[in-house]
C-alpha positions as CSV (number, residue, x, y, z in Angstrom):
1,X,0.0,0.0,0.0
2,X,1.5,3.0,-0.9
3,X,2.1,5.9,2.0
4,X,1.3,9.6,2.3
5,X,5.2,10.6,0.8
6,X,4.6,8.1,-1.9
7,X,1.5,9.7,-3.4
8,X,3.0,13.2,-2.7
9,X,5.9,12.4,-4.8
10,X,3.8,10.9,-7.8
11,X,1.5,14.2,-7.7
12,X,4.9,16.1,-7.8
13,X,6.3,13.7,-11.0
14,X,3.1,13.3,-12.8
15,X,2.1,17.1,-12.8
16,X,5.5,18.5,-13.2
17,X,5.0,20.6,-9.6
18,X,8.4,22.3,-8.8
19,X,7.5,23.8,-5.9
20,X,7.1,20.5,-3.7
21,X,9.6,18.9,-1.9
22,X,10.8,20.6,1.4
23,X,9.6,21.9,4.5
24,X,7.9,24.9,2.9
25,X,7.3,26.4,-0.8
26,X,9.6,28.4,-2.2
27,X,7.9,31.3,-4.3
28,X,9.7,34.1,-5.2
29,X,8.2,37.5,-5.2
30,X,10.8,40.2,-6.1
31,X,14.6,41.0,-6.2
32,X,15.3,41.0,-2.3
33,X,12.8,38.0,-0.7
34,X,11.4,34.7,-1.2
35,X,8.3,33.8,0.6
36,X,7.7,30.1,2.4
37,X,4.3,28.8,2.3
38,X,3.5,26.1,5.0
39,X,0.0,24.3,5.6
40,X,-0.6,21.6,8.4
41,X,-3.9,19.7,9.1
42,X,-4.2,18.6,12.4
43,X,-7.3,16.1,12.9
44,X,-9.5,14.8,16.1
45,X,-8.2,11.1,17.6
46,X,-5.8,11.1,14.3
47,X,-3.4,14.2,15.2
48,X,-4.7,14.7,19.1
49,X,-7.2,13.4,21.6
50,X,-9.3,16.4,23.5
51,X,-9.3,14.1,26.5
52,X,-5.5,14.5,26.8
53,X,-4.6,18.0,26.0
54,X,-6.0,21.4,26.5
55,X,-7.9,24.2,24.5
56,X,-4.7,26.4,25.0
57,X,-2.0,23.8,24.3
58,X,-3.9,23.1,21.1
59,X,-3.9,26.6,19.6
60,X,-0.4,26.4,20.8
61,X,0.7,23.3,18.9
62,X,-1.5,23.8,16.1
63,X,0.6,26.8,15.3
64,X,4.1,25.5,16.1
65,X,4.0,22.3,14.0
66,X,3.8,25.2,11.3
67,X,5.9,27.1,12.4
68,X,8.8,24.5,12.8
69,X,8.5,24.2,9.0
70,X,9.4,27.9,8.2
71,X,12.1,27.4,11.1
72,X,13.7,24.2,8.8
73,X,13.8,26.9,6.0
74,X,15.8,29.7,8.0
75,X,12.9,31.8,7.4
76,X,10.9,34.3,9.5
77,X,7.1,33.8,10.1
78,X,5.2,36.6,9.5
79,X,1.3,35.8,8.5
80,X,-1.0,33.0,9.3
81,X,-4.3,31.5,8.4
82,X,-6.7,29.6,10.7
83,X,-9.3,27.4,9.4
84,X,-11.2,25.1,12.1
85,X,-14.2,22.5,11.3
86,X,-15.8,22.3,15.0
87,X,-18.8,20.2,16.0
88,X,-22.0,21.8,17.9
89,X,-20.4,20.5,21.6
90,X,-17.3,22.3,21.6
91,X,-19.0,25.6,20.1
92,X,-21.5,26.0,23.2
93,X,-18.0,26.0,25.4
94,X,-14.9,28.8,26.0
95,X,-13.1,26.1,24.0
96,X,-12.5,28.8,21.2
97,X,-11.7,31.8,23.2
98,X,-8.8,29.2,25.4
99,X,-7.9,28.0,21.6
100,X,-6.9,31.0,20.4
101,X,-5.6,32.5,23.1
102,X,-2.7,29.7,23.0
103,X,-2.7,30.5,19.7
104,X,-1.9,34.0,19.9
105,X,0.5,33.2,22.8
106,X,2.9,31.5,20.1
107,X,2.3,34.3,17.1
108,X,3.3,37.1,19.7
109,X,6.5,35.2,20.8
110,X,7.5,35.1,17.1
111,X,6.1,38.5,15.2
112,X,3.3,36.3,13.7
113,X,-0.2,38.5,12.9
114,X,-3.6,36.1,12.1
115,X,-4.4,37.3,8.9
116,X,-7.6,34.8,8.1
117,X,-9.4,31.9,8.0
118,X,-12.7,30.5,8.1
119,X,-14.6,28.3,10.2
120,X,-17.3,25.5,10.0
121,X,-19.6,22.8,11.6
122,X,-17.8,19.6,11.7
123,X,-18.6,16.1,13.1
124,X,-15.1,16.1,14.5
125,X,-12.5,19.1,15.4
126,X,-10.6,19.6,12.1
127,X,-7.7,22.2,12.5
128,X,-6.1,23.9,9.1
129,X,-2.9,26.1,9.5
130,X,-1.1,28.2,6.7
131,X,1.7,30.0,7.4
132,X,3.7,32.2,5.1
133,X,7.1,33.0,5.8
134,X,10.1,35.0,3.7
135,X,14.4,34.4,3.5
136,X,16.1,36.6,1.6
137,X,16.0,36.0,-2.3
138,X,17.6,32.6,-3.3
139,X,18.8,31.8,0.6
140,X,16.4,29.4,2.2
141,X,17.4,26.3,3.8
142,X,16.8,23.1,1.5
143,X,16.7,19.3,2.0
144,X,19.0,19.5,-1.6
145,X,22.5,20.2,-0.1
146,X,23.8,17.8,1.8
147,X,27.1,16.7,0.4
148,X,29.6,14.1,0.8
149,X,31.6,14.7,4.3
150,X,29.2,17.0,5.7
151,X,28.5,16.9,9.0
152,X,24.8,15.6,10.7
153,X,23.8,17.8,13.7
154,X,20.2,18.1,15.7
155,X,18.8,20.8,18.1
156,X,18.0,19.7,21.6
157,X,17.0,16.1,22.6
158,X,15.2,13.8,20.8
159,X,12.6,11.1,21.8
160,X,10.9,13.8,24.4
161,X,7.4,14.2,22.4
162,X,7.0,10.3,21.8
163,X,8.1,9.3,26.1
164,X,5.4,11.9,26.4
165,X,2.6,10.2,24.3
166,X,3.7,7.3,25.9
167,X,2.6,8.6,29.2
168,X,-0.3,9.7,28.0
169,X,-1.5,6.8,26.5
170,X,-1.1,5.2,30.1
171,X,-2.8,7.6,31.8
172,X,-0.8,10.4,32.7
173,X,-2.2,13.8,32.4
174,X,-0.4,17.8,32.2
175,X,-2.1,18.8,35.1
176,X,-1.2,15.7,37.1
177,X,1.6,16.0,39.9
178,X,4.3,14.5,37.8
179,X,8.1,14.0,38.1
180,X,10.0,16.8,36.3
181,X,11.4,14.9,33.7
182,X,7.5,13.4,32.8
183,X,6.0,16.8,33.0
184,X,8.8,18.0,30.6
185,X,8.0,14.8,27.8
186,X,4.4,15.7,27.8
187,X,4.6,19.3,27.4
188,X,7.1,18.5,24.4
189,X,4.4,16.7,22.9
190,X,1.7,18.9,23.7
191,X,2.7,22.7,23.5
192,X,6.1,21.6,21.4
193,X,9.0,24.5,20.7
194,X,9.6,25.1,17.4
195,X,13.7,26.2,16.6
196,X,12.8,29.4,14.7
197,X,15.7,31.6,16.1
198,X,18.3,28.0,14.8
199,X,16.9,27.6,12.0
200,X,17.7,32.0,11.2
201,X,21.0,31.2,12.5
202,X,21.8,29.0,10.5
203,X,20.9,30.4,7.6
204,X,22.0,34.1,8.7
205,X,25.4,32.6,9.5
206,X,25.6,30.0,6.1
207,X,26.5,27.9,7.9
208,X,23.9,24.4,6.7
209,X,23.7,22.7,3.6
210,X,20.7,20.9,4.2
211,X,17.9,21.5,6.9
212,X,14.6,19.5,7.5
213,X,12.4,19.7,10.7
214,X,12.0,16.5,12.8
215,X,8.8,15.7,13.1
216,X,8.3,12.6,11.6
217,X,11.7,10.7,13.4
218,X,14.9,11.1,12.5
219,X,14.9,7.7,10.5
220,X,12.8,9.3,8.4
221,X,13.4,12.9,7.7
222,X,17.2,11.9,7.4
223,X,15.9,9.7,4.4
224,X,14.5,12.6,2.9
225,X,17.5,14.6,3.1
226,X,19.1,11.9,1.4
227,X,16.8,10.9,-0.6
228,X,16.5,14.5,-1.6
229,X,20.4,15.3,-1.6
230,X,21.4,11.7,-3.5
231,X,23.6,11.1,-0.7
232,X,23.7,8.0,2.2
233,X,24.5,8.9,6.0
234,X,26.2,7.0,8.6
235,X,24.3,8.1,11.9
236,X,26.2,7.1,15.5
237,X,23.3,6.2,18.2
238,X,26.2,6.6,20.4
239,X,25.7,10.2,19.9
240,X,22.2,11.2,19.9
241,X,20.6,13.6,22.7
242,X,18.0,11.2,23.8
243,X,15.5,12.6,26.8
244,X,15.7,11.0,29.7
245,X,13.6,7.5,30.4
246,X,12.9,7.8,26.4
247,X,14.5,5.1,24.1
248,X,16.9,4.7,21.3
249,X,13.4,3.5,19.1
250,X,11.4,6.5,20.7
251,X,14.5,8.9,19.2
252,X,15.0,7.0,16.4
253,X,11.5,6.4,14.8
254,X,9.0,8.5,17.7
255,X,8.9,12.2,16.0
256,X,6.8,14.8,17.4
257,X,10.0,16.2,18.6
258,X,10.5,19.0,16.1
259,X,13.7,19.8,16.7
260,X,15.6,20.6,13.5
261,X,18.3,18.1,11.8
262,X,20.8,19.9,10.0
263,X,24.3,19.1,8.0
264,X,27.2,21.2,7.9
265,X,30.5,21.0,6.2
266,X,33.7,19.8,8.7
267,X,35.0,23.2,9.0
268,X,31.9,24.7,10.7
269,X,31.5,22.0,13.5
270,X,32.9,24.4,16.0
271,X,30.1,26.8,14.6
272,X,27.3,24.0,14.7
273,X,28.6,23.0,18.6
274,X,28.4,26.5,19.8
275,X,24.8,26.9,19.1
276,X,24.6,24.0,21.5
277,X,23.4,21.6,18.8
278,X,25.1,18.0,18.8
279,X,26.8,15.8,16.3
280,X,25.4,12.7,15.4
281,X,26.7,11.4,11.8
282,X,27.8,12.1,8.4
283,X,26.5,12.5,5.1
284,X,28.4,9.5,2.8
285,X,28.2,8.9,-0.8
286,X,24.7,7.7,-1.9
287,X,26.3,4.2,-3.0
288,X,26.9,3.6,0.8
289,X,22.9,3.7,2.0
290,X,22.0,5.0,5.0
291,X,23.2,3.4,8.0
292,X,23.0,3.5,11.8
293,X,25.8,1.9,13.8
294,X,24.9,1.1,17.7
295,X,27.4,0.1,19.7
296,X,29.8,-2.0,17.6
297,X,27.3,-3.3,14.9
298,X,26.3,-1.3,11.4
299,X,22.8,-1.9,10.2
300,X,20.6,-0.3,7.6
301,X,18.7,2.6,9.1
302,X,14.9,2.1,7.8
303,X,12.9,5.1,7.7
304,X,10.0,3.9,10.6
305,X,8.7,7.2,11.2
306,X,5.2,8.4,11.2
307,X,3.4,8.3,7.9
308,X,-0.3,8.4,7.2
309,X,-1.9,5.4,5.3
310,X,1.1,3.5,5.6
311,X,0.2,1.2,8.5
312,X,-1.8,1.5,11.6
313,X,0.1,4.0,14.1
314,X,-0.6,4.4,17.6
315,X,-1.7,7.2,20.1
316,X,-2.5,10.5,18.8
317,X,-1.9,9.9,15.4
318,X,-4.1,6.5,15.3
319,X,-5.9,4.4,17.4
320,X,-3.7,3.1,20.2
């Protein structure tokens, strides 16, 4: 059966659409800037459960998950549009005036102003979110780059959002009295942080080749920068941030994290480290496949990550 990236990449071949294949659209729109174009669908017991999250954290993460891909792109948010399908029982409630104040929480952090949208009965809550971003003209942050010896780097830990669905799934609630380190997983999966002011680094700096957001697992969005960058990767489990109590499969495969994966050449590691990211590979010639080694053993890395129609996922992005 063939999976959501599958039949994105046939609409892209089969209609000749140049514009599809990273984090964000690249359109042009005059001498100095490029603007990114984002859109996310978030839907009821697919994307969340209302029974484990809160109005607030909602709007929250219904704008970040966007926001992380302008943030993959070096780019700077600067508009949105929010479309919501919402059924008769949350209408009679505050739940839209607690939405979008977490909403505009987020957009005030990062400059973002609400521009439109539209809104509609629904069986089930349906969340749409556009964002449109700009980089200067010919400068944003692509999956294309990666080359040969580069570097692989990542922002913060990894694993966090999926120990946290894990919780949830078992019970565990945000307003429970919960151990630091529990309280920390489920807010990363909840009201996640995307790496805007990174991702401008980055590109302010020149310092990446490549960039992708990780929100499907690093198995798989390090497949699609090679995939995208006809290169392989070697990537040292050794080496990854992984949150505490989460696993090497959580980190590996979990997603949710968004955090941003990165690769830079050798001569800007010092560069990469003192933004406080960490190495975790390097980019190898597409003849050598992608690879993970743990502990003394090297084994094909196989891109597990989340992926609608695939197969059956679990928690709040399927049934458990």
């Amino acid at each position: 059966m063939r999976g959501e990236f599958d039949f994105i990449n046939y609409i892209k071949e089969r209609h000749k659409l140049k514009a599809i294949g990273d984090d964000c659209s690249v359109i042009p729109t005059d001498g100095l800037t490029d603007q990114l174009f984002t859109v996310d669908l978030l839907i009821e017991n697919v994307d969340f459960r209302l029974d484990w999250t809160t109005p607030s954290f909602l709007g929250h993460k219904a704008l970040a998950v966007s926001l992380s891909d302008v943030a993959a792109m070096g780019g700077t948010p600067k508009f949105a549009l929010l479309s919501l399908g919402l059924p008769d029982s949350l209408w009679k409630t505050s739940f839209l005036d607690e939405f979008y104040e977490g909403w505009h929480s987020l957009a005030g952090t990062y400059g973002v102003e609400l521009a439109g949208g539209d809104i509609s009965k629904a069986g089930e809550l349906v969340i749409d979110s556009f964002v449109i971003g700009e980089v200067p003209r010919g400068k944003a942050l692509l999956r294309s780059g990666a080359k040969p010896g580069d570097l692989i780097f990542v922002t913060g830990e990894l694993g966090g959002a999926s120990l946290g669905l894990s919780l949830l799934e078992n019970g565990m609630r945000p307003g429970d009295e919960l151990a630091d380190f529990h309280r920390d997983a489920i807010l990363r999966q909840l009201k996640p942080t995307p790496q805007v002011a990174i991702g401008k680094s980055l590109l302010e700096n020149q310092l990446a080749t490549s960039a992708i957001d990780l929100s499907d697992g690093i198995s798989s969005d390090l497949f699609h920068i090679c995939q995208a960058s006809n290169v392989g990767a070697i990537l040292d489990a050794s080496n990854l941030p992984i949150a505490k109590e989460a696993t090497l499969e959580m980190a590996l495969n979990g997603g949710e994290d968004f955090e941003l994966l990165f690769t830079v050449p050798p001569e800007r590691r010092l560069n990469a480290q003192q933004l406080g990211c960490t190495e975790v590979g390097k980019i190898a010639d597409n003849s050598d496949g992608i690879r993970v080694q743990i502990d003394s053993e090297t084994r094909p890395l196989v891109p597990r990550g989340f992926e609608h129609f695939r197969r059956q996922q679990r928690g709040d992005r399927g049934d458990p």
